[in-house]
Wavefront OBJ file of the C-alpha trace (Angstrom):
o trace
v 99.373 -94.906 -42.339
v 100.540 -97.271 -44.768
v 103.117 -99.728 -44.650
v 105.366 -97.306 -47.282
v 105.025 -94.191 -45.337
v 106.119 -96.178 -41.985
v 109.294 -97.081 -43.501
v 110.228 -93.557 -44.258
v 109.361 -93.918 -47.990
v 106.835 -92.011 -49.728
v 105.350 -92.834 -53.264
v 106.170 -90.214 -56.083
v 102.020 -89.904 -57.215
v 103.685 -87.937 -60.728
v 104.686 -91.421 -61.902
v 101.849 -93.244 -62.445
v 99.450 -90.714 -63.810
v 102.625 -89.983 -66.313
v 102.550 -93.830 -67.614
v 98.784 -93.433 -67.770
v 99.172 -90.277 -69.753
v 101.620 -92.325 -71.810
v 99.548 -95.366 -72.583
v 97.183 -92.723 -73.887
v 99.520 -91.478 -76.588
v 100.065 -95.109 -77.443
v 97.034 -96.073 -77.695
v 95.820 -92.915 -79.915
v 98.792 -93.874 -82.196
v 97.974 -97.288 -82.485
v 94.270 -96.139 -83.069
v 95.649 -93.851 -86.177
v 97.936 -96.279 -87.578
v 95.252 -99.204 -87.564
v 92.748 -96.524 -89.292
v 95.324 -95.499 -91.798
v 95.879 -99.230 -92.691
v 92.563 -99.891 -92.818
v 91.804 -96.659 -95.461
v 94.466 -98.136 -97.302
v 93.335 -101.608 -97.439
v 89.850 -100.291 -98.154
v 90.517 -97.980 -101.279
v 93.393 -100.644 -102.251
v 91.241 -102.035 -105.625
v 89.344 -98.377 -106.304
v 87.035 -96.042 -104.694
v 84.601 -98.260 -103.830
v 81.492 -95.653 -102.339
v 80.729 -97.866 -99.084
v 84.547 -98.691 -98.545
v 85.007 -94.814 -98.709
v 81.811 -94.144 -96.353
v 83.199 -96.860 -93.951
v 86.604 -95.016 -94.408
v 85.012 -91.717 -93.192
v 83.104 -93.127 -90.224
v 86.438 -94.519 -89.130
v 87.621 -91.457 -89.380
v 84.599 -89.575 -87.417
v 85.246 -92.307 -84.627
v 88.469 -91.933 -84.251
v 88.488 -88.304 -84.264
v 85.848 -88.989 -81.079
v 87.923 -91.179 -79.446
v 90.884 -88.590 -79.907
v 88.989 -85.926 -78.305
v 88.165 -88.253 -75.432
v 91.858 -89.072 -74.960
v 93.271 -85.919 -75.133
v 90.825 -84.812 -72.583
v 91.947 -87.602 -70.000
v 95.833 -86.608 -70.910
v 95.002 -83.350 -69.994
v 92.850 -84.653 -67.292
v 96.047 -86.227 -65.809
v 98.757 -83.649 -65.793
v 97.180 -81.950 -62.761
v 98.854 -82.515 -59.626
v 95.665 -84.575 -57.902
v 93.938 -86.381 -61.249
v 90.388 -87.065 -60.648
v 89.491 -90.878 -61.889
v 87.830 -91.490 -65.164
v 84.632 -91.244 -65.295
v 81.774 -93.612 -66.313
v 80.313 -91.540 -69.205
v 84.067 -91.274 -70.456
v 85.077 -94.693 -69.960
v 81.647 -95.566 -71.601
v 82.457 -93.367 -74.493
v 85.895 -94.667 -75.134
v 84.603 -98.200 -74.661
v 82.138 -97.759 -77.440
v 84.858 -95.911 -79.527
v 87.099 -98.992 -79.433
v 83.975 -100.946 -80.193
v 83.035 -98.846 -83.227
v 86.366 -99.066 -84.530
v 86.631 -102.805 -84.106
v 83.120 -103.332 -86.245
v 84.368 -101.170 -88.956
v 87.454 -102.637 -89.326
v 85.903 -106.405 -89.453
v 82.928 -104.462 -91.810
v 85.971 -103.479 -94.269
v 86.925 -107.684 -94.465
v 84.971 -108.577 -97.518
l 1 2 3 4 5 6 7 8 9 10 11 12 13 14 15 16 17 18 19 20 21 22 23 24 25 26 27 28 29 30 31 32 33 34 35 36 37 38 39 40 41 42 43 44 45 46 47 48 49 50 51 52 53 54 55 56 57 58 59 60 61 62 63 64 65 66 67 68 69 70 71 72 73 74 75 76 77 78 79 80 81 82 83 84 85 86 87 88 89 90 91 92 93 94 95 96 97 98 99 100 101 102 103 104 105 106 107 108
């Protein structure tokens, strides 16, 4: 028994896993806004054809990580969320890491 549940007070489990499903949203939004800048920075002087393929793969990579995240939202609004697994923390992980060498591939 813990300490909480001695004292007569039990812990509401729908809060966290709605902040979690919250920082998701953010973080996809922050994702999309940093890709949109990053377009725009990158077809800023012209069409450049590897500024528009590095545009593109941004795009495919963020459309993974998307898919990951919307899964784990969904993944969350069930009354007992199971924890994230490796293969999907491993996937978002390289997502972020993707998108990160992109955007520093775009810095010319």
């Amino acid at each position: 028994m813990t300490a909480g549940a001695r004292d007569g007070y039990e812990r509401d489990p729908g809060l966290q896993p709605e902040r979690t499903r919250m920082a998701w949203r953010r973080t996809t939004l922050s994702c999309a806004v940093a890709g949109v800048l990053a377009a725009r920075q990158a077809l800023r002087g012209g069409p450049d054809p590897l500024a528009v393929l590095v545009v593109a793969l941004i795009a495919l990579v963020f459309l993974a990580f998307l898919g990951a995240a919307n899964r784990r939202i969904h993944a969350l609004a069930t009354a007992r969320p199971p924890a994230l697994s490796t293969r999907a923390a491993l996937a978002t992980a390289a997502c972020t890491l993707a998108l990160a060498a992109l955007g520093a591939g775009l810095l010319r």
